[in-house]
C-alpha positions as CSV (number, residue, x, y, z in Angstrom):
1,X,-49.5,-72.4,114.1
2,X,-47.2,-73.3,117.0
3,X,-45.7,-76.4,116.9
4,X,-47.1,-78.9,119.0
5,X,-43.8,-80.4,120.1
6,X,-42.6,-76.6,121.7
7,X,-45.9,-76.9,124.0
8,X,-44.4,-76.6,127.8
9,X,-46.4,-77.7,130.5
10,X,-45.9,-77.2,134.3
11,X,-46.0,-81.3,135.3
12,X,-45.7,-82.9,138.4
13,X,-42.8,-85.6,138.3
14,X,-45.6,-87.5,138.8
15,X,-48.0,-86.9,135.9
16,X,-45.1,-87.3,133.7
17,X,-44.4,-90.5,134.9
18,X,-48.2,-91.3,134.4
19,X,-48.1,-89.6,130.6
20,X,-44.9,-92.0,129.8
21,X,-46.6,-95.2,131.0
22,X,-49.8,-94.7,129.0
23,X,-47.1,-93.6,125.8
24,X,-48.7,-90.1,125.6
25,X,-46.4,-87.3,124.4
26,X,-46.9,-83.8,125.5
27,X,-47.6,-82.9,122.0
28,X,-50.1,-84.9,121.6
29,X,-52.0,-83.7,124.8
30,X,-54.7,-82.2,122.6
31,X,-55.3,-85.7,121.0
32,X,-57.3,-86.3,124.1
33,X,-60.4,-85.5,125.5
34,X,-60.0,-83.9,129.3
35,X,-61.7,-87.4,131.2
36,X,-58.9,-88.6,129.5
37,X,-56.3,-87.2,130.3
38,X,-58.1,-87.1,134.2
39,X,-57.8,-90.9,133.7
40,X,-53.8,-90.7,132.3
41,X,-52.5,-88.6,135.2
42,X,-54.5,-89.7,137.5
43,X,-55.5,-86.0,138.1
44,X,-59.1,-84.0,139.5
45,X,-61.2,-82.9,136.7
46,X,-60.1,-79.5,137.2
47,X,-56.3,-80.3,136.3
48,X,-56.8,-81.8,133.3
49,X,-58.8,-78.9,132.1
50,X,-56.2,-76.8,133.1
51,X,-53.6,-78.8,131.3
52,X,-55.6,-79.2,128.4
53,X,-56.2,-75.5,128.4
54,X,-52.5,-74.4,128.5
55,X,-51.2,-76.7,125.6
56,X,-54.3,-75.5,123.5
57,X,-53.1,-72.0,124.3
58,X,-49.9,-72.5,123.3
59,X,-51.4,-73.2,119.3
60,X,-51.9,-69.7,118.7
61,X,-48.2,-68.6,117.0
62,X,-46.0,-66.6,119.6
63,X,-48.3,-67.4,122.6
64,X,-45.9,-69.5,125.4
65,X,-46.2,-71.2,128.4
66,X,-46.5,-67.7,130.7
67,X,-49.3,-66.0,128.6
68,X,-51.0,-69.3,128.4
69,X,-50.9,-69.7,132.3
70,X,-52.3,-65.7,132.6
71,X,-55.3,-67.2,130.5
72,X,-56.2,-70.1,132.8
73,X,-55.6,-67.3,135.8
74,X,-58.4,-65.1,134.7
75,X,-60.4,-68.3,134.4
76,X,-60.5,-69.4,130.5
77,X,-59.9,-72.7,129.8
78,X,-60.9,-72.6,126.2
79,X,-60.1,-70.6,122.7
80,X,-63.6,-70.8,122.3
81,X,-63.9,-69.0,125.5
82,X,-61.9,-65.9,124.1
83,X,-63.8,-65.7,121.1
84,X,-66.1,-62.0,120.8
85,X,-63.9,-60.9,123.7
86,X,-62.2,-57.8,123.9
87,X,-58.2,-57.8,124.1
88,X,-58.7,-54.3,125.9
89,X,-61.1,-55.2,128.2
90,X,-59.6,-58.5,128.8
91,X,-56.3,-56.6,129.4
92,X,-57.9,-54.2,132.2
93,X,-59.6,-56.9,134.0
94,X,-56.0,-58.8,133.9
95,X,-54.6,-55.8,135.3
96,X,-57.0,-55.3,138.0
97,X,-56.9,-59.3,139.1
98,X,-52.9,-58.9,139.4
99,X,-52.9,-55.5,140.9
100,X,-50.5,-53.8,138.7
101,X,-50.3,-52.5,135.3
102,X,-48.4,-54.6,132.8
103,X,-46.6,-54.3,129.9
104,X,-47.8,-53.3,126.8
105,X,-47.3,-56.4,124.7
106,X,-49.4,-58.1,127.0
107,X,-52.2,-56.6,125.6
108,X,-51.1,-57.2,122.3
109,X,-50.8,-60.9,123.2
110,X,-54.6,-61.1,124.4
111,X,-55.6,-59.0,121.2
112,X,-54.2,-61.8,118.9
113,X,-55.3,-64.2,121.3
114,X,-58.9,-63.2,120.6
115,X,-58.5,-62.5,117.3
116,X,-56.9,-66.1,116.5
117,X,-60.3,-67.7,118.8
118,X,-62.2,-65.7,116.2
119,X,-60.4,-66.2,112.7
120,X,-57.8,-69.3,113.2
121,X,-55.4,-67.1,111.2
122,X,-51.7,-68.4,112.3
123,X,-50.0,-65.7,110.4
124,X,-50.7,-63.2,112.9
125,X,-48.2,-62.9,115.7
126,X,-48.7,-60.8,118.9
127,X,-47.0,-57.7,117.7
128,X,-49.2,-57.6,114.4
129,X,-51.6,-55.8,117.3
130,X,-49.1,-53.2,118.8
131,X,-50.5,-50.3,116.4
132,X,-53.8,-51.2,116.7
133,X,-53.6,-51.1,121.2
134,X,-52.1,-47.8,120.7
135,X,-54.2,-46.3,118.5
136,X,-57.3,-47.6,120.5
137,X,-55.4,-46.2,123.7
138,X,-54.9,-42.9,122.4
139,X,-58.4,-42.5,121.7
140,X,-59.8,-44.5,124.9
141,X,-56.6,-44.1,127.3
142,X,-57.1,-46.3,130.4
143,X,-59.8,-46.9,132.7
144,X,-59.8,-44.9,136.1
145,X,-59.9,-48.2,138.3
146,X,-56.2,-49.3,136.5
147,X,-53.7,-50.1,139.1
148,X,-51.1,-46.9,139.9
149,X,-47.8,-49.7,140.7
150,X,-46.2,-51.4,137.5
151,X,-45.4,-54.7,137.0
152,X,-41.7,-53.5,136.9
153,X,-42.0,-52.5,140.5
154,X,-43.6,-56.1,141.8
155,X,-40.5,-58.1,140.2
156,X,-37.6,-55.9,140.2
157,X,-37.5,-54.8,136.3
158,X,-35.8,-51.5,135.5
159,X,-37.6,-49.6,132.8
């Protein structure tokens, strides 16, 4: 399991302020409950959720701050959303929401995601999955509605 004192979250000046004057540590975000931590950063219901969702993302081993953040975007909010999802499917539907195609690992990342909802095992990192996304692509490929542009092209990597 990730340690709970690498968890990043993307804080307001403000709700840091608010977390040091109640003594609350960002590792132990997930000590709370999310009214509470509405009622610590003086934040809308729908924040704190969000917060609370990105540092219990970040528990799964080699799952950081930007994966956790493209979880919240397709709407999940909880590892007990993820579980009996599909990495693949998951994957496409990320794909289409952005508008591009993205790289590989990022499937493998919401493969282990999934499977970590499912099993709790934290010996299983993201790339543990690479073999198994290929072999299931091979087979299934990609579905027709996958979009043609690459993330490359939309922020300036070179292949």
């Amino acid at each position: 399991m990730k340690n709970k004192s690498n968890i990043k979250l993307p804080l307001t000046d403000i709700e840091k302020a608010n977390l040091r004057k109640h003594k609350i540590k960002i590792a132990n975000i997930l000590d709370f409950a999310t009214d509470e931590l509405e009622v610590f950063l003086n934040a809308t219901a729908d924040r704190a959720k969000e917060i609370y969702a990105l540092a219990e993302f970040q528990t799964v081993p080699t799952v950081g701050i930007k994966f956790a953040e493209d979880l919240v975007f397709l709407g999940y909010y909880s590892l007990k959303e993820l579980k009996h999802k599909d990495g693949a499917k998951l994957t496409d539907e990320y794909e289409l929401k952005k508008g591009y195609w993205t790289d590989p690992c990022v499937e493998d990342q919401f493969r282990l995601v999934v499977d970590f909802a499912n099993t709790k095992d934290k010996n299983k990192k993201w790339w543990d999955f690479t073999e198994e996304r290929k072999m299931f692509r091979t087979v299934n490929g990609y579905p027709k509605f996958r979009p043609k542009i690459a993330w490359f092209e939309i922020v300036g990597f070179e292949k």
